[in-house]
C-alpha positions in Angstrom: 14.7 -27.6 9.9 17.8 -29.7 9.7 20.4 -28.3 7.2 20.4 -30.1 3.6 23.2 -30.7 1.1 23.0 -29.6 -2.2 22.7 -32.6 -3.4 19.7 -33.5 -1.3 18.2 -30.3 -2.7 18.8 -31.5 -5.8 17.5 -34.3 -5.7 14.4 -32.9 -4.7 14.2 -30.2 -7.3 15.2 -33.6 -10.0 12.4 -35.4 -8.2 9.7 -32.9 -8.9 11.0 -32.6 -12.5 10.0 -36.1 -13.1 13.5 -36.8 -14.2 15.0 -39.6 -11.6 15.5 -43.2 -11.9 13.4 -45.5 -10.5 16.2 -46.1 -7.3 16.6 -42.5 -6.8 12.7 -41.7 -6.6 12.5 -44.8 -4.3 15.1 -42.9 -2.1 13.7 -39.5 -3.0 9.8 -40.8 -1.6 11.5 -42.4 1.6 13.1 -39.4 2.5 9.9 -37.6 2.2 8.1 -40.3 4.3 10.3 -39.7 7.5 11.2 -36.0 6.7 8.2 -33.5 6.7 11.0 -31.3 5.8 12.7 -32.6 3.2 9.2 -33.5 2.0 8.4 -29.7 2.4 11.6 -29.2 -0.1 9.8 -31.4 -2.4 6.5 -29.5 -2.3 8.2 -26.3 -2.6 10.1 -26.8 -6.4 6.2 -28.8 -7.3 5.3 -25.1 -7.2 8.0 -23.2 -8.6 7.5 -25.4 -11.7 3.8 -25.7 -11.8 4.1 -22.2 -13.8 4.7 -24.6 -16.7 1.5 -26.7 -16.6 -0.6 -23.3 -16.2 0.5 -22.0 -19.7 -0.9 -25.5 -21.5 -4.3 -25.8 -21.6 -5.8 -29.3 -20.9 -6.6 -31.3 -24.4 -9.0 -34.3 -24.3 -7.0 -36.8 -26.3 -8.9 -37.8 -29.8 -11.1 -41.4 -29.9 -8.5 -43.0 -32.0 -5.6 -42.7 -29.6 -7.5 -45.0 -27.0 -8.7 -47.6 -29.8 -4.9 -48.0 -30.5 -4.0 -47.9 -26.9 -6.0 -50.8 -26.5 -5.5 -52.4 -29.9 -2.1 -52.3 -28.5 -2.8 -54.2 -25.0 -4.6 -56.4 -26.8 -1.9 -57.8 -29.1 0.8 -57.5 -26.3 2.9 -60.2 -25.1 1.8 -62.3 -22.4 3.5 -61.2 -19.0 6.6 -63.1 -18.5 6.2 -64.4 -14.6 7.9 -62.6 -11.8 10.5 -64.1 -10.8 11.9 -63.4 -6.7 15.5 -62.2 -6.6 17.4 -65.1 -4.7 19.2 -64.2 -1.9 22.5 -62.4 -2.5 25.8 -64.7 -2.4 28.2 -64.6 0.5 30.4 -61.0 0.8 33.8 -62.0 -0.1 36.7 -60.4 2.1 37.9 -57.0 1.0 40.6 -57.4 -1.4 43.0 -55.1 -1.4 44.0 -52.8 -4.6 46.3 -53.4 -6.3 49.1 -50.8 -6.2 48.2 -48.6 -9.2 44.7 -48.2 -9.4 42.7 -45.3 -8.5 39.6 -45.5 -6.6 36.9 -43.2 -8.7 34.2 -43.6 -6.6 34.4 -40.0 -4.8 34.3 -38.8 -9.2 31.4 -41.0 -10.0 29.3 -39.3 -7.3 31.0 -35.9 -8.1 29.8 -36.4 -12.2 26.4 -37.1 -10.5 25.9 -34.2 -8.5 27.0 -32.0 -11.9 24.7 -34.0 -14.1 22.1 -33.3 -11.5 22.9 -29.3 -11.0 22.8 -29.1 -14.7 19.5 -30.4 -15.2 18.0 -28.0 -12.9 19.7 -25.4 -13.8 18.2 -25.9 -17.2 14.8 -25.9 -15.9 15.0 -22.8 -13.6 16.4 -21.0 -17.0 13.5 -22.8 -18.9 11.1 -21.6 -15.9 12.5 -18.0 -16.2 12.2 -17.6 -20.2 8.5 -19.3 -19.9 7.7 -16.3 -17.6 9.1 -13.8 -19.5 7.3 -15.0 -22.5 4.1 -15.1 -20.5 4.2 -11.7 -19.5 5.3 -10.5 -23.4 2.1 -12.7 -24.0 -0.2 -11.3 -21.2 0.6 -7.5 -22.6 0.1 -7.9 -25.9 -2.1 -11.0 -26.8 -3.6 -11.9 -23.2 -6.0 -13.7 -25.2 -3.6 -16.6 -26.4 -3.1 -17.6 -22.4 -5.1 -19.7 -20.5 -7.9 -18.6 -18.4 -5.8 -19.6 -15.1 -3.6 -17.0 -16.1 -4.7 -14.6 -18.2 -4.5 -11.1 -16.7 -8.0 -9.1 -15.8 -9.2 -6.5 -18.3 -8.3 -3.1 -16.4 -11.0 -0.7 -16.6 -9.8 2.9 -16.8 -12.4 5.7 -15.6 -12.3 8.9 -17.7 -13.7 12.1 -16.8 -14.8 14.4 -19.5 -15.5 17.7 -18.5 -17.9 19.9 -21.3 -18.4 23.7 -21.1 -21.3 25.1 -19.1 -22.0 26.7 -22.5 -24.3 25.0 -24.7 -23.4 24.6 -28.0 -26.8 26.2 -29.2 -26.3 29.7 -30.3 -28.3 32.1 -27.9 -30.4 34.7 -28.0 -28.6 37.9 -28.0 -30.3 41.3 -26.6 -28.5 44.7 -27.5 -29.5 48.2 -25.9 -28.2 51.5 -27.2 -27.3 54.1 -24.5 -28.1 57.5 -25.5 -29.2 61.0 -24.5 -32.5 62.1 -25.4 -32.4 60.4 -28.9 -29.2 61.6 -29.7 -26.0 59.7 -31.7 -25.2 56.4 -29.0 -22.6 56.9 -26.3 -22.5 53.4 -25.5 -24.0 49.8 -27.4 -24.5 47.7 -24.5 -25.2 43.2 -25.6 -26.1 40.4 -23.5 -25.9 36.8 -24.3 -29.2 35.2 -23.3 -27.4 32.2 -22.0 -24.4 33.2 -20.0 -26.2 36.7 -19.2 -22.5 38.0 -19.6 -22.6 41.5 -21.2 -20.4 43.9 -22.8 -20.4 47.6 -23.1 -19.0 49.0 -26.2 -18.1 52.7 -26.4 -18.9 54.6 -29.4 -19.5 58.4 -28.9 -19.1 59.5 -25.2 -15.9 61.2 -24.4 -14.9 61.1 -20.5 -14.5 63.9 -18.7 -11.1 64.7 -16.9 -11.4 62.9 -13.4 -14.4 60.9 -14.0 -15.2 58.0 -14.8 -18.7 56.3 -16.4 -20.5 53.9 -14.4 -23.3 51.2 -15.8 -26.4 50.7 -13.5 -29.4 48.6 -14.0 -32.5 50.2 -12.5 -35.7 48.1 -12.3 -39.1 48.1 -10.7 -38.4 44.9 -8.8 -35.0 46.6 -7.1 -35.6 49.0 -4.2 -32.5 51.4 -5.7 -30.4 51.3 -8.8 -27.7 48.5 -9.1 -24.1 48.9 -10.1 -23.0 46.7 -12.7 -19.4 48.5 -12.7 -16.7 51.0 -14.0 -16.7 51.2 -17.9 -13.3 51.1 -18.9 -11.1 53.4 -21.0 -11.3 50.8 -24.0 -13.4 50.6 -26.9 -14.9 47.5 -25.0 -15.7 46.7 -21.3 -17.0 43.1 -20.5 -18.3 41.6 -17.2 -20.4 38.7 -16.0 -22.0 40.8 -13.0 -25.8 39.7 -14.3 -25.6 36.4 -13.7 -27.1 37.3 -10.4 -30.6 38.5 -11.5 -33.7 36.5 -13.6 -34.4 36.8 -16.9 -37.1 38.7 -16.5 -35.1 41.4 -14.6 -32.6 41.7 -17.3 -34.8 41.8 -20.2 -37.2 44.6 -19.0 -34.6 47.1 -17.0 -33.5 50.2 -18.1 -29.6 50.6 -18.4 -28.3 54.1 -17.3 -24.4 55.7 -17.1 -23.6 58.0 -14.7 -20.7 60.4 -14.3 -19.0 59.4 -11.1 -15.5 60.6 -9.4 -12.5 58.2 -10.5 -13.3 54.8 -9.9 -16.5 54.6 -9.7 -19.0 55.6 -6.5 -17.7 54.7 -3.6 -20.7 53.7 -1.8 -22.6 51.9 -4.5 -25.2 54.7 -5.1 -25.1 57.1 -8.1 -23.9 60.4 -7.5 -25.3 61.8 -10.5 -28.6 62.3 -12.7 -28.3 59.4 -15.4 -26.4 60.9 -18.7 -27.1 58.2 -21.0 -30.3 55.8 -21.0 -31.3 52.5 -23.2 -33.5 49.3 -22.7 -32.2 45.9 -24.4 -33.9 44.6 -27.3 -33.9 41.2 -29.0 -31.3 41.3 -31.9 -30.5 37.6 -32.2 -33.3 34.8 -31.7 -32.7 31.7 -30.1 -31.9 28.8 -32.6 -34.4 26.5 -32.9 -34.5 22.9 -31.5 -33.0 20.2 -34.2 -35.7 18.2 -35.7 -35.7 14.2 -34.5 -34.4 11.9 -36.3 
């Protein structure tokens, strides 16, 4: 690409603007027919500025602008005829100024240039204010621009994540842990849903070195099952039963042992059972809501 003077770029830039005279576009439109480019230059400000004609939407012009358009041709003025230049008169020898006068030639082409450079200056800064108010526009009101440009709606996924629990109470089952029908040593609940249980203690007393272990004996289990350490609280609470059916749960017998510190160490009781109890139904499931 052969280097280009400013004012060739301007020139250009004025061209695509729409805002040369008639000689000037005639040059403009010659350059561009021997100079791919200079025509390329041309091309290139066409799209810079073709921002501007995206933000206007097209508007078919009313019925009564083309009946006065041609109520207007109608009552023109016959075309005066064309007349051919004549041929231009002989160049008269260079005549010397006289001494005194100042050629201002090299200022009326300077004054051009400026005049040029100022007009597209004043475009680019009209380009860059359109853009920013397009973008103000597309964030807040992207319905006012045209459908060319108007942004895509952005879709946003959102994951909700809801408890496991259900919202419904549960049935709650409740065993009391005793010896031979004597005052409870433990109160042992299960929620229905979870199957989490808790153990509270109400009249055992531990003896020194020992410790009370829960186990759930059944008729579908080859040997007792440990469902852990009761703790020195008032209240011990595990999840352990979420491993066993319904069925198993509901219809076992619950038994504490008196095991060495920490509980047995090869998860078989060491002991006779000391306190016995089979859950019962305290709370009834809540009942389905009617439809509506």
């Amino acid at each position: 690409m052969m280097p280009y003077s400013e004012d060739h770029i301007a020139l250009a830039a004025e061209y695509a603007l729409g805002t040369l005279d008639a000689d000037e576009r005639t040059q403009v439109e010659t350059m561009m027919s021997v100079d791919k480019d200079f025509s390329a230059i041309v091309d290139a400000w066409e799209d810079k500025l073709s921002v501007l004609n995206q933000m206007v939407g097209s508007v078919e012009p009313r019925a009564e602008v083309w009946d006065k358009i041609k109520t207007a041709i109608g009552h023109s003025e016959p075309q005066v005829p064309l007349v051919l230049p004549q041929a231009a008169p002989p160049v008269a020898p260079e005549v010397k100024e006289p001494a005194g006068v100042v050629d201002t030639s090299n200022v009326i082409r300077l004054s051009a240039q400026a005049r040029r450079w100022r007009n597209v200056a004043s475009f680019t800064t009209a380009i860059a204010a359109a853009l920013v108010a397009m973008i103000a526009v597309g964030v807040y009101q992207p319905d006012l621009l045209p459908d060319g440009v108007r942004p895509k709606p952005r879709v946003q996924v959102v994951e909700v994540k809801t408890s496991a629990v259900s919202a419904t109470p549960s049935a709650q089952y409740v065993a009391v842990l005793q010896k031979d029908g004597g005052s409870p040593a433990f109160i042992l609940t299960v929620d229905g849903a979870t199957k989490n249980f808790t153990v509270r203690k109400v009249g055992a007393a531990p003896e020194p070195g020992k410790s009370f272990e829960l186990w759930l004996i059944s008729d579908k289990l080859q040997r007792p099952r440990s469902l852990g350490v009761i703790g020195g609280g008032d209240f011990t609470a595990r999840p352990v039963l979420s491993s066993y059916d319904n069925d198993t749960i509901n219809t076992a017998t619950y038994a504490v042992t008196v095991e060495q510190a920490g509980g047995s160490p090869d998860g078989n009781p060491h002991s006779a059972p000391v306190f016995t109890g089979k859950l019962i139904e305290s709370v009834p499931p809540a009942a389905p809501s009617p439809a509506r």
